[in-house]
N, C-alpha and C positions, 0 to 999 in steps of 0.2 A: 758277658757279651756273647751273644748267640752269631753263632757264626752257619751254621749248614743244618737245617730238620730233615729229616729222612722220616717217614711216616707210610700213613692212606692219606689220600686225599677222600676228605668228609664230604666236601660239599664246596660247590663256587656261588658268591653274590657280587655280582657288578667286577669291579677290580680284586676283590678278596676271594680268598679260599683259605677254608678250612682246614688245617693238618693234622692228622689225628696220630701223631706218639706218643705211642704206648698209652692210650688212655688218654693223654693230655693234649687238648685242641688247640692249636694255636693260627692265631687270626694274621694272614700275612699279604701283604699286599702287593700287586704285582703287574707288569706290560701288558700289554695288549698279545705282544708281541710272545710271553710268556704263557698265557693263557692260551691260546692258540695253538702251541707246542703241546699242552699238558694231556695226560691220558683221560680213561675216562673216571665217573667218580666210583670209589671203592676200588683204585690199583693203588699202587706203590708210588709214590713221589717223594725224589729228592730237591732239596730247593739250597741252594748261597744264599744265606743271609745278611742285610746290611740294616742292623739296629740301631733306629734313633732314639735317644732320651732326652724327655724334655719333661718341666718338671710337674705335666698332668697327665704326661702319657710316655710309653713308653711301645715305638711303630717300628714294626717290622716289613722290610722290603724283602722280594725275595724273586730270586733269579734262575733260571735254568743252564745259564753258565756263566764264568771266571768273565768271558769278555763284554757283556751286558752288565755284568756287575762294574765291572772297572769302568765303559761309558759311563754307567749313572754316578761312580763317585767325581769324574771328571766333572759332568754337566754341571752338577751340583756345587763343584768349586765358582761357578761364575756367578756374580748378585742376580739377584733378579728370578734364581734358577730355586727352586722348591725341590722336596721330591715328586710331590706331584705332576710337574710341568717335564721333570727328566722323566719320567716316567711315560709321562703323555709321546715324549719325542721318542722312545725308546720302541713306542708302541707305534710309531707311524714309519720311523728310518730304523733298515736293520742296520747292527755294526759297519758293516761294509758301504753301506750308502751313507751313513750318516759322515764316516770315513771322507769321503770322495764330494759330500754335501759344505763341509769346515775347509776342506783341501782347496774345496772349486767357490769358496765363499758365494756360496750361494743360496741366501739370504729368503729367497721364495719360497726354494721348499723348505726350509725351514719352521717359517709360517704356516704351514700344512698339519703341522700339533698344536692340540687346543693349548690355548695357555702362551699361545708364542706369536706377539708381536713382531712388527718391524724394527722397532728400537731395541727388543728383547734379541732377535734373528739379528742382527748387525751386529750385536754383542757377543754373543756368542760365537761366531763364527771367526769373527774380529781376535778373543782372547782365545780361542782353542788352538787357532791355526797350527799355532810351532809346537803343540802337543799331538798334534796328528800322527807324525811318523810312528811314536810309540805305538801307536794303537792298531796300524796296519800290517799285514804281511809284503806286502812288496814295496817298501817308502820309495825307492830308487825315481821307480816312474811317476810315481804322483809329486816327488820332489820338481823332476823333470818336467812336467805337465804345467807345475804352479811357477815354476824361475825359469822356464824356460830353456833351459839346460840342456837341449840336443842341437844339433847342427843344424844354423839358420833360424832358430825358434822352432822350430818346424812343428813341435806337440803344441806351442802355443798358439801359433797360424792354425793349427787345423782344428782345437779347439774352436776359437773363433768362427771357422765355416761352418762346423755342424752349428754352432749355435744358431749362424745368418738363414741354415737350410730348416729351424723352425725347431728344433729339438733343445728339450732344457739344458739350462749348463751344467747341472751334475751329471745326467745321459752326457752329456759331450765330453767330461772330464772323463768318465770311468771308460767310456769308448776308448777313448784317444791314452791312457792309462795303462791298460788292457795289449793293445794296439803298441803300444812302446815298450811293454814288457817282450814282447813279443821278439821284436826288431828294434833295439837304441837306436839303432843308425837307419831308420827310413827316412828319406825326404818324404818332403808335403804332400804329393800327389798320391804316393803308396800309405802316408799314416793315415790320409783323408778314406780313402780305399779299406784300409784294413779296417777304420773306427767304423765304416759305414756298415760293413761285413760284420763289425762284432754288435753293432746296436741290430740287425737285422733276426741274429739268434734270437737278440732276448726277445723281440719282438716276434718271433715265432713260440718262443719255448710259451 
């Protein structure tokens, strides 16, 4: 079992690249989101690998980190989810959104990767939920965000207004997220304020 190639990178076609160790090329397939990150051709490339065998082929996935890697074994646990489709999603939602996309079962963007249905996005989002935390650095507030778990409701009330002010509901989860990491204890008026103030950055950066 191939677990990590370290190499040159030989050459990229479509989702594949080339890994040239020590001589021996091997064909690995990969994100959008991976691809994107990668150097140019003829440097150095390390890649996680996650090996399927089946019994005409034997397909190598390959990752530029531990936590893209563990998304795509998760996605993958759900029917319906190939590796091409985790793969597909990996390339459209980074970790962190895709994080805050399952948290704020938000089913839309989800359908924003090829390969991803509304009954597929309902599923997924549906069976990943209570495997969320693992996957995050701050569970507290997005626990908070999803049960409602601050005083008054108040991160789930103010979810709700950014959604009513026209903004998706993963922007309104990772706002209002964000925003409660911040201050646990804000009422509505200050978490509405502070989530409006943090979708304002990204929407500048």
């Amino acid at each position: 079992m191939i677990g990590k190639l370290t190499g040159m990178l030989d050459s990229i076609s479509g989702s594949h690249v080339l890994l040239d160790v020590n001589g021996v090329g091997y064909l690995v397939t990969c994100s959008a989101r991976t691809l994107r990150n990668m150097g140019t051709v003829k440097s150095g490339l390390s890649l996680r690998i996650e090996t399927h065998v089946r019994e005409d082929a034997i397909n190598l996935y390959g990752f530029a980190d531990a936590e893209e890697q563990d998304w795509f074994r998760l996605l993958t646990t759900v029917q319906g989810v190939g590796a091409k489709v985790a793969l597909a999603i990996l390339g459209t939602l980074s970790p962190d959104q895709l994080a805050q996309v399952i948290a704020a079962q938000d089913k839309a963007a989800m359908t924003q990767a090829d390969g991803v249905g509304p009954k597929l996005a309902l599923r997924i989002v549906t069976e990943l939920k209570d495997k969320v935390p693992a996957f995050i650095a701050k569970p507290v507030a997005l626990h908070a965000v999803t049960t409602g778990e601050t005083p008054n409701s108040a991160a789930g009330d103010a979810v709700s207004a950014l959604i009513n002010l026209g903004y998706r509901r993963a922007e309104a989860f990772g706002a209002v997220a964000s925003a409660a990491r911040q201050k646990p204890a804000a009422k509505l008026d200050e978490l509405i304020r502070m989530s409006l103030a943090e979708l304002s950055r990204g929407d500048a950066a």
